[in-house]
N, C-alpha and C positions, 0 to 999 in steps of 0.2 A: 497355469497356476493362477488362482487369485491369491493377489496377497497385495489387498486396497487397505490394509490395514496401516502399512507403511507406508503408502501414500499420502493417507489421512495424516498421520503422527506430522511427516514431513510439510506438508500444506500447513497443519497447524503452525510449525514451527516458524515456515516463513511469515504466516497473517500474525504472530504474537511478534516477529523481528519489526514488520510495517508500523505495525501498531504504536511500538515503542520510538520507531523516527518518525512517524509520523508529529508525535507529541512532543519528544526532544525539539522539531521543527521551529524556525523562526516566523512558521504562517501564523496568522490570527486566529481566533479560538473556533471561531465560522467553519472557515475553510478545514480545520486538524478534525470538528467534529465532523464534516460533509466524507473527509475522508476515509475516518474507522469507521463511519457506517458503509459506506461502498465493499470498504475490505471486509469485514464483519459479513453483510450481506450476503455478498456475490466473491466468496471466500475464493477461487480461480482465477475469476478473470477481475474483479477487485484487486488483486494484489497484480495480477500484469500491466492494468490502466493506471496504478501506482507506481509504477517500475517505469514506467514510459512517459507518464505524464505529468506525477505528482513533485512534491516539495524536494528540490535536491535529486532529480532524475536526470539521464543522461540527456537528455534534451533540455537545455538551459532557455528560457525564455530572455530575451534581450532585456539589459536594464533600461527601464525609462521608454522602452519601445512599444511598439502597438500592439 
Protein backbone atom coordinates (compact mmCIF):
# COMPACT_ATOMS: atom_id res chain seq x y z
CA UNK A 1 0.00 0.00 0.00
CA UNK A 2 1.36 3.43 -0.61
CA UNK A 3 -0.12 5.91 1.48
CA UNK A 4 3.17 8.64 1.68
CA UNK A 5 0.42 11.02 1.96
CA UNK A 6 0.18 10.46 5.72
CA UNK A 7 3.51 10.45 6.16
CA UNK A 8 3.93 13.82 4.59
CA UNK A 9 0.83 15.51 6.56
CA UNK A 10 2.62 13.82 9.67
CA UNK A 11 6.42 15.03 8.86
CA UNK A 12 4.77 18.31 8.33
CA UNK A 13 3.18 18.52 11.57
CA UNK A 14 6.23 17.64 13.42
CA UNK A 15 8.67 20.53 11.13
CA UNK A 16 5.76 23.24 11.89
CA UNK A 17 5.89 21.82 16.07
CA UNK A 18 10.16 22.45 15.57
CA UNK A 19 9.50 25.47 14.08
CA UNK A 20 7.41 26.83 16.71
CA UNK A 21 10.24 25.76 19.69
CA UNK A 22 12.48 26.56 17.82
CA UNK A 23 11.33 30.39 17.98
CA UNK A 24 9.64 30.09 21.42
CA UNK A 25 13.73 29.23 22.26
CA UNK A 26 15.82 31.19 24.54
CA UNK A 27 18.81 30.89 21.62
CA UNK A 28 19.74 34.18 19.80
CA UNK A 29 18.07 35.19 16.61
CA UNK A 30 21.45 33.53 14.56
CA UNK A 31 21.19 30.34 15.83
CA UNK A 32 16.63 29.99 15.78
CA UNK A 33 17.32 31.29 12.01
CA UNK A 34 20.29 28.51 11.29
CA UNK A 35 17.84 26.21 12.77
CA UNK A 36 14.39 26.60 10.69
CA UNK A 37 16.49 26.62 7.72
CA UNK A 38 17.93 23.07 8.52
CA UNK A 39 14.43 21.96 9.50
CA UNK A 40 12.67 23.66 6.58
CA UNK A 41 15.45 22.26 4.31
CA UNK A 42 16.18 18.82 5.06
CA UNK A 43 12.58 18.45 6.55
CA UNK A 44 13.60 14.42 7.94
CA UNK A 45 16.68 14.39 8.99
CA UNK A 46 16.42 18.45 10.06
CA UNK A 47 14.09 17.74 12.40
CA UNK A 48 16.01 14.56 13.87
CA UNK A 49 19.57 16.73 14.33
CA UNK A 50 16.93 19.10 16.10
CA UNK A 51 15.60 16.55 18.29
CA UNK A 52 19.21 15.39 19.35
CA UNK A 53 21.05 18.43 19.06
CA UNK A 54 19.25 21.52 19.09
CA UNK A 55 17.80 24.13 21.61
CA UNK A 56 16.14 22.23 24.70
CA UNK A 57 17.06 18.55 23.38
CA UNK A 58 17.64 15.63 25.42
CA UNK A 59 21.19 16.07 25.31
CA UNK A 60 21.84 19.19 27.66
CA UNK A 61 25.20 20.88 26.86
CA UNK A 62 26.94 21.54 30.27
CA UNK A 63 26.46 25.21 31.54
CA UNK A 64 29.73 27.32 31.31
CA UNK A 65 31.38 24.10 29.97
CA UNK A 66 33.47 23.52 26.91
Amino acid sequence: MRDYGLLGIIILIADIYAVIQIVKSAEDNTAKILWVLIVALLPVAGLVVWFLLGPGSPRQRPAGGI
